[in-house]
Legacy VTK file of the C-alpha trace (Angstrom):
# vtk DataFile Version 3.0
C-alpha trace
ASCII
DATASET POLYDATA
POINTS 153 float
0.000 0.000 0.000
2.462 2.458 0.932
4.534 1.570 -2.707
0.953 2.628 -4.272
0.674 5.615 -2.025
4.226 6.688 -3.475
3.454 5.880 -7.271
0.512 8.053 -6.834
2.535 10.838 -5.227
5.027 10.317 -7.883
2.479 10.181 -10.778
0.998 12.937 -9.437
4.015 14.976 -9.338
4.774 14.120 -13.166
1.155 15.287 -13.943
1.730 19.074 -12.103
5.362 19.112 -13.490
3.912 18.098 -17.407
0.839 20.294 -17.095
3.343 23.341 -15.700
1.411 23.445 -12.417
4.342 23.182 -10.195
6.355 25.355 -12.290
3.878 28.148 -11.959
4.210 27.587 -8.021
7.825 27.658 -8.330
8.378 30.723 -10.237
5.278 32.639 -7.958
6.877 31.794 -4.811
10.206 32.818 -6.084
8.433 35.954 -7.159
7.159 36.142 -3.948
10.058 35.737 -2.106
12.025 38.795 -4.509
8.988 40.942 -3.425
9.609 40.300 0.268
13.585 40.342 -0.021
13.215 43.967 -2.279
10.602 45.542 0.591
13.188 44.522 3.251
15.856 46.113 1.239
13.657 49.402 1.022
13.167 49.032 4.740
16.836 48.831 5.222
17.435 51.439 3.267
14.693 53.802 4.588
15.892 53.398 8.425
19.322 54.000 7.194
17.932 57.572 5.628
16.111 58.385 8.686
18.866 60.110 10.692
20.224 62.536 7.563
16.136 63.056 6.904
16.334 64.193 10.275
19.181 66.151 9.956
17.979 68.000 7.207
15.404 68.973 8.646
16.404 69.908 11.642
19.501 71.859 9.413
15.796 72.954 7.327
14.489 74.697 10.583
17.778 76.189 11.452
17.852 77.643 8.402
14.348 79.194 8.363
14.541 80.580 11.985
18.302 82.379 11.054
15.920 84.082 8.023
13.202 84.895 10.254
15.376 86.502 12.865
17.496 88.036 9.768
13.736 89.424 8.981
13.211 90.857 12.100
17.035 92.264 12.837
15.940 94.181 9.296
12.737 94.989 10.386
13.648 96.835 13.674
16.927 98.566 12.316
14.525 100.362 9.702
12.162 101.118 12.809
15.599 102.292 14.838
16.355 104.745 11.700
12.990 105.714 11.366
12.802 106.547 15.104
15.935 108.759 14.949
15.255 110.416 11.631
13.882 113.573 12.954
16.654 113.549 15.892
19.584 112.908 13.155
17.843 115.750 11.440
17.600 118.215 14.784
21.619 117.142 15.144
22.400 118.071 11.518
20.506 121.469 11.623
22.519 121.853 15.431
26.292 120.778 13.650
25.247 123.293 10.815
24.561 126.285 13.308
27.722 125.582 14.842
29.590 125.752 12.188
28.082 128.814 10.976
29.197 130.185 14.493
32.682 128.908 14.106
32.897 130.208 10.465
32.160 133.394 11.564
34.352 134.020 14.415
37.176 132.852 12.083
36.348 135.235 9.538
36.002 138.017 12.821
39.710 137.100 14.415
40.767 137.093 10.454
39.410 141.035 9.980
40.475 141.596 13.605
43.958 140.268 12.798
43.954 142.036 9.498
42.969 145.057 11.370
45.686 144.768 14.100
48.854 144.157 11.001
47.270 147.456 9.517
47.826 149.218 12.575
51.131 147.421 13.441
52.198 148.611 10.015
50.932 152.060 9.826
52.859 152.436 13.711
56.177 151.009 12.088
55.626 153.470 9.328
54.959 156.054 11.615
58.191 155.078 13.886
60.656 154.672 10.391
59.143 158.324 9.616
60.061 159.728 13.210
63.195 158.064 12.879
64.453 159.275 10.136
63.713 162.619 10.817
65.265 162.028 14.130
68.481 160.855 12.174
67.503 163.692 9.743
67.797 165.996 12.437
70.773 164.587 14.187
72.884 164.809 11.346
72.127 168.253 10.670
72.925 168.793 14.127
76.106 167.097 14.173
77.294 169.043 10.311
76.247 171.749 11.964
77.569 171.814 15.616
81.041 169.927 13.508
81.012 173.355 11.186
80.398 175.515 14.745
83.230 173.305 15.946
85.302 174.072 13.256
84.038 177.724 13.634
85.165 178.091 16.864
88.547 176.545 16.548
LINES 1 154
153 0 1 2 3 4 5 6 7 8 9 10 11 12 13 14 15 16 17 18 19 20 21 22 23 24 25 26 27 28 29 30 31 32 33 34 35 36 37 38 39 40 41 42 43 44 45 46 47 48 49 50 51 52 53 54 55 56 57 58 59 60 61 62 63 64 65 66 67 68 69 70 71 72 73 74 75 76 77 78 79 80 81 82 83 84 85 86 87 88 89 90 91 92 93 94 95 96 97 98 99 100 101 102 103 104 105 106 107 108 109 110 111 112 113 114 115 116 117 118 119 120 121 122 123 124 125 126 127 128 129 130 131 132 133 134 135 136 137 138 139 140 141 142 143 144 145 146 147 148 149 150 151 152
């Protein structure tokens, strides 16, 4: 009985291998079997991109809070300027006046120097004028008291 059971196996066998039966299970489970090997692969492969996903993004978030603080750093410098616009402007007008000032006590000491050469001038002038009369005078003196000199002797 068991020698029947095994020709029947066997015959049976034959029959799925000659009708293609068994090769159709062979080839489907090998199919099956590169589906399952190629989804633990992308599995694999997946947890291994996890960490630099993560990475970028957190690099990603970094990023986008440097340009929103960027944003805002811009933001309240032009609110800064805009605050001390009229008070640059006050300052300016204040620096101008001053200068003004300055520019006009230079241009006073300048006459007032002027002024003082003139006079400085017009006194050695004066003293060259007296002094040469004085030497003027002296040498007439001394041609004449030398002639009363020579008179007398």
């Amino acid at each position: 009985m068991n020698k029947l059971l095994e020709f029947g196996r066997k015959a049976l066998f034959y029959v799925r291998v000659l009708s293609g039966y068994e090769e159709r299970r062979i080839r489907a489970f090998r199919l099956q079997m590169e589906n399952r090997i190629k989804q633990a692969e992308e599995r694999k492969a997946a947890l291994r991109k996890i960490p630099e996903q993560a990475i970028l993004a957190e690099v990603r978030r970094m990023v986008e809070e440097m340009q929103t603080l960027n944003k805002k750093l811009e933001e309240t410098e032009a609110a800064i300027e805009d605050y001390f616009k009229p008070i640059d402007k006050e300052a300016e007008s204040i620096m101008k006046v001053q200068l003004e000032g300055e520019e006009k006590t230079m241009r006073e000491m300048m006459t007032a120097m002027q002024q003082q050469a003139l006079l400085e001038k017009a006194e050695a002038e004066r003293n060259a004028k007296v002094h040469n009369e004085d030497t003027k005078a002296s040498n007439q003196d001394s041609e004449t008291s030398g002639s009363h000199q020579a008179q007398m002797r």
